[in-house]
C-alpha positions in Angstrom: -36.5 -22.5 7.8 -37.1 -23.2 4.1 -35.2 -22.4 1.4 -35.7 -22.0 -1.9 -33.9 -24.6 -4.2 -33.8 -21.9 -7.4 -30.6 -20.7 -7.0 -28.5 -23.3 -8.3 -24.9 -22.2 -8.8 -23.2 -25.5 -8.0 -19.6 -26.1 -10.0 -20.0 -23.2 -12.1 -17.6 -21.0 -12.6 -18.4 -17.3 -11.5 -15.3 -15.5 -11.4 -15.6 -11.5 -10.5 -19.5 -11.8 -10.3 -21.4 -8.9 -8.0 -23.9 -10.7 -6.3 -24.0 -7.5 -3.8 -27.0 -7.3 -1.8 -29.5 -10.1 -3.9 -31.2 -12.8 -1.5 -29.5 -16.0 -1.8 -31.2 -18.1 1.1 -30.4 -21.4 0.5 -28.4 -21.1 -2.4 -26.1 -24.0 -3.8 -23.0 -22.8 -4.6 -20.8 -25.8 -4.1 -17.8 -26.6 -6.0 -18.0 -23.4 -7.7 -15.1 -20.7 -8.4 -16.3 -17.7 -6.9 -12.9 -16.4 -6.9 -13.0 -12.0 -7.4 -17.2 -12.3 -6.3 -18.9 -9.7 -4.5 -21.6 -11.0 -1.8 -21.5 -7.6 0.2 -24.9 -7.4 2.3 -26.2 -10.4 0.8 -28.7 -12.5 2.0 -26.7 -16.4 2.6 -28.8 -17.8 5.0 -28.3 -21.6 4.2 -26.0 -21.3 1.4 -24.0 -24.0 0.6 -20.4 -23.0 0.0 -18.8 -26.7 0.5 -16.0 -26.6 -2.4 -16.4 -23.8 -3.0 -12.7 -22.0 -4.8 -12.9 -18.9 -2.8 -10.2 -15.7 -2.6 -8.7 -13.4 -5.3 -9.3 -14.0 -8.9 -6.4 -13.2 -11.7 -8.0 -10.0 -12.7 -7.9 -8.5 -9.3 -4.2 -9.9 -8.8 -3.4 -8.0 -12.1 -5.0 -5.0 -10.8 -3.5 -4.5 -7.6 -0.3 -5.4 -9.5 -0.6 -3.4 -11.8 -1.2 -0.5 -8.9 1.4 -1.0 -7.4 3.8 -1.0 -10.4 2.2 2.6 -11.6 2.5 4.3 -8.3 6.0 2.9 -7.5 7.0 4.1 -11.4 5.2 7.5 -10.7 7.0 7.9 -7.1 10.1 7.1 -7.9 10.1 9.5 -10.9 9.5 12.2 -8.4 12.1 11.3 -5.7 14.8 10.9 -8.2 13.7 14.1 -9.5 14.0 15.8 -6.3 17.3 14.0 -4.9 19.2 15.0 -8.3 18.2 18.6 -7.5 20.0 18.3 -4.1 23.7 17.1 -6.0 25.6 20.1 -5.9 23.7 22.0 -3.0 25.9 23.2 -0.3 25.0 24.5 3.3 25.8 28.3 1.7 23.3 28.2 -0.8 19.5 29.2 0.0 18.1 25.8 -1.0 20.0 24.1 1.8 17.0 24.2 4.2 14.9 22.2 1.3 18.1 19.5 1.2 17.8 18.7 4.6 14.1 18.3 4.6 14.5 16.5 2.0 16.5 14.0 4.0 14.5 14.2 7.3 11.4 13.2 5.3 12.8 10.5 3.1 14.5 8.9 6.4 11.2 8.8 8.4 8.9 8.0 5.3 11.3 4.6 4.7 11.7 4.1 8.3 8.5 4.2 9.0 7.1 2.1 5.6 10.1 -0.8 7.3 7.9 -0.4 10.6 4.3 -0.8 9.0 5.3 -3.8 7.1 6.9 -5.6 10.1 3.7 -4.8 12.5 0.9 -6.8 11.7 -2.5 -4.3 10.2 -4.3 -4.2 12.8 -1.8 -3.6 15.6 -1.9 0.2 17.0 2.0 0.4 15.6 1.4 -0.9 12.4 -1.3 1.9 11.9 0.1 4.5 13.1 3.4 3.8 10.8 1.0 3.5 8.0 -0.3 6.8 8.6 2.8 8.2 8.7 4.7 6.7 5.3 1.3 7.9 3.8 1.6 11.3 4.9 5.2 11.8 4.7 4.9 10.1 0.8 1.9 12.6 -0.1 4.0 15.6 1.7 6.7 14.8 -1.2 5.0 14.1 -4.3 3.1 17.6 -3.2 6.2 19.4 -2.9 7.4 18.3 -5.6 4.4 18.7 -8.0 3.2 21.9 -6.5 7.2 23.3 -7.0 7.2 22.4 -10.4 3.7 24.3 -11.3 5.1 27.4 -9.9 8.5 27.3 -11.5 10.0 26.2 -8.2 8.1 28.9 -5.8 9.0 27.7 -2.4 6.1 29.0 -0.8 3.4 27.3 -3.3 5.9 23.6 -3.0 5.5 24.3 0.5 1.2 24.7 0.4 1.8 21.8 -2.2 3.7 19.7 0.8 1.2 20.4 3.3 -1.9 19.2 1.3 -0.4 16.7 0.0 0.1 14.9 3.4 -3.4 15.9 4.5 -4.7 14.0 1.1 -2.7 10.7 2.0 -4.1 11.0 5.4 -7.6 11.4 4.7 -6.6 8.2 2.0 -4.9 6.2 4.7 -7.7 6.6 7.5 -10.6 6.7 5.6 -10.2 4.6 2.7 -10.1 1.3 3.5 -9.8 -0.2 0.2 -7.0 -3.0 -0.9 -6.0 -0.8 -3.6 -5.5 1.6 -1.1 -3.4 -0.4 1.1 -1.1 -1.6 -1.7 -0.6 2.3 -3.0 0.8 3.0 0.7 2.8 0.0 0.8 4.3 1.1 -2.9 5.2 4.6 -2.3 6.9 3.9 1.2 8.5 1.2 -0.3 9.8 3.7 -3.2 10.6 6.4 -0.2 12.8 4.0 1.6 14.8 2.6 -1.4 15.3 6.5 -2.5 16.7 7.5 1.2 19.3 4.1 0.7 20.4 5.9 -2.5 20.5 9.3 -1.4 22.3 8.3 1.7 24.8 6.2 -0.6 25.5 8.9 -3.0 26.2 10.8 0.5 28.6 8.4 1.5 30.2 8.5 -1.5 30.5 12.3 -1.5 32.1 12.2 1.9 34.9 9.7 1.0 35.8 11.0 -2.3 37.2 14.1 0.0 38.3 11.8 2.5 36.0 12.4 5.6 36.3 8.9 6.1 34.2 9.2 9.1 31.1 10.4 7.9 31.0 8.6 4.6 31.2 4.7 6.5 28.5 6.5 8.4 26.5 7.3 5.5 27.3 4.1 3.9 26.4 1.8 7.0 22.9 4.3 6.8 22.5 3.0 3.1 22.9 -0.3 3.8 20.2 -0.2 6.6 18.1 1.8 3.9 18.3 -0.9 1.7 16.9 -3.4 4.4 14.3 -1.2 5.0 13.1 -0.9 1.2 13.2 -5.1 1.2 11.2 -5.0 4.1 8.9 -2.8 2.3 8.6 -4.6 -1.1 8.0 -7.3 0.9 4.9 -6.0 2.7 3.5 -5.0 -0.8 3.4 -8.6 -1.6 2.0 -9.3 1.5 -1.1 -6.8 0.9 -2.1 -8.6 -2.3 -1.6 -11.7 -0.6 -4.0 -10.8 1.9 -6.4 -9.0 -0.3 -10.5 -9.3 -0.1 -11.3 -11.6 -3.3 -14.4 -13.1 -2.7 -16.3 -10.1 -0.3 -19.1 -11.3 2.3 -18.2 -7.9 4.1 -22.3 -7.5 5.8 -23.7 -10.5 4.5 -25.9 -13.1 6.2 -23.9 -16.1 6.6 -26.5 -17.6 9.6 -26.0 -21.3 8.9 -23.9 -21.1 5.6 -22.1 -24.0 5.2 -18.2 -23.9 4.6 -15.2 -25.9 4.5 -12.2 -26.4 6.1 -10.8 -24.0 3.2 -12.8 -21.1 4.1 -12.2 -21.0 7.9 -9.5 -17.8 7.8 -12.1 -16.2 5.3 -14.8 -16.6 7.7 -12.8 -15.1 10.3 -12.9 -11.9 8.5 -16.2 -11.4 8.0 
């Protein structure tokens, strides 16, 4: 074959350019920083990528950062919200039933955030706890947001719950995005550090009445908690680790050349 020696791109620097789609047979791009690029159903037959600085680019590491921080700031807002609305409740009072919900969601939400960042992504496990967190994190900020618009209607924080944790599902299984992945990763890591400090201020409730029993329990449970939110901080550094910088998701790579550098990356396509 014979390519065309027009496109020259060799030791420029390129950062965050889309070249999504455009026909690049035979293109030099050698030595050049294509961190953040986009060469999604491009035509690389040829290219030359020897040198080339390849993977995420500052601006998308201060996005995804920056993702992360805003959903585990909004999050967190509404599970402290909701967790100071449980001090005081007692099994006699009509929101009781909401408490312990509220318990039974946060505990399998962290647990199940601890589990997704343990399993590697594309294990079965690793999904399915993905899809879980997701859900069970949707389910609350829809109760919660839903309750609030109603002046606390249980029926409408209910509906709220429910499509909630239909929207995070639809998110978690149809958008595959590394923005996407990082927002999971954020709000189960939020929902496990919340059920650590609700289960502590439990433990804490139980020995200052001295059912010793129940509040080591508790406090043991807290500490596990807490393991489960470092676990789950963790895997949110892990997801912008492994993020997509430089795409070549569909392109033609037939005869590409690549470096020793670029080997994982090319195991991805």
């Amino acid at each position: 074959m014979n390519y065309s020696d027009s496109n020259n791109f060799s030791n420029q620097i390129l950062r965050n350019r889309s070249f999504r789609g455009q026909v690049l047979n035979g293109a030099d791009f050698s030595g050049a920083d294509i961190r953040g690029c986009n060469f999604r159903n491009a035509q690389l037959a040829g290219a030359n990528f020897i040198g080339a600085k390849i993977g995420l680019s500052r601006r998308q590491i201060a996005v995804l950062s920056a993702g992360a921080i805003a959903i585990c700031f909004v999050v967190g807002d509404v599970l402290t919200r909701l967790i100071l609305g449980t001090q005081g409740q007692v099994p006699e009072s009509g929101s009781w039933p909401f408490v312990l919900l509220l318990y039974g969601v946060l505990s399998a939400a962290g647990f199940a955030s601890a589990i997704a960042g343990k399993q590697p992504e594309t294990s079965k496990a690793g999904r399915f706890a993905r899809t879980i967190s997701a859900i069970l994190s949707g389910a609350l900020l829809g109760f919660f947001y839903a309750g609030t618009a109603t002046n606390k209607n249980s029926q409408a924080a209910i509906a709220g719950m429910a499509i909630g944790g239909v929207l995070m599902f639809f998110v978690s299984s149809r958008i595959r995005s590394q923005l996407a992945k990082v927002a999971i990763a954020s709000a189960g890591s939020v929902a496990a550090y919340a059920a650590a400090f609700l289960f502590s201020a439990t433990a804490s409730a139980f020995v200052s009445t001295h059912k010793l029993f129940w509040g080591v329990f508790f406090g043991l449970l807290s500490l596990l908690y807490l393991w489960f939110a470092f676990v789950s901080f963790s895997a949110i550094v892990g997801e912008i680790g492994n993020a997509e910088g430089t795409s070549f998701t569909g392109a033609n790579l037939a005869d590409a050349k690549f470096d020793m550098n670029c080997i994982n990356l090319k195991s991805k396509i």
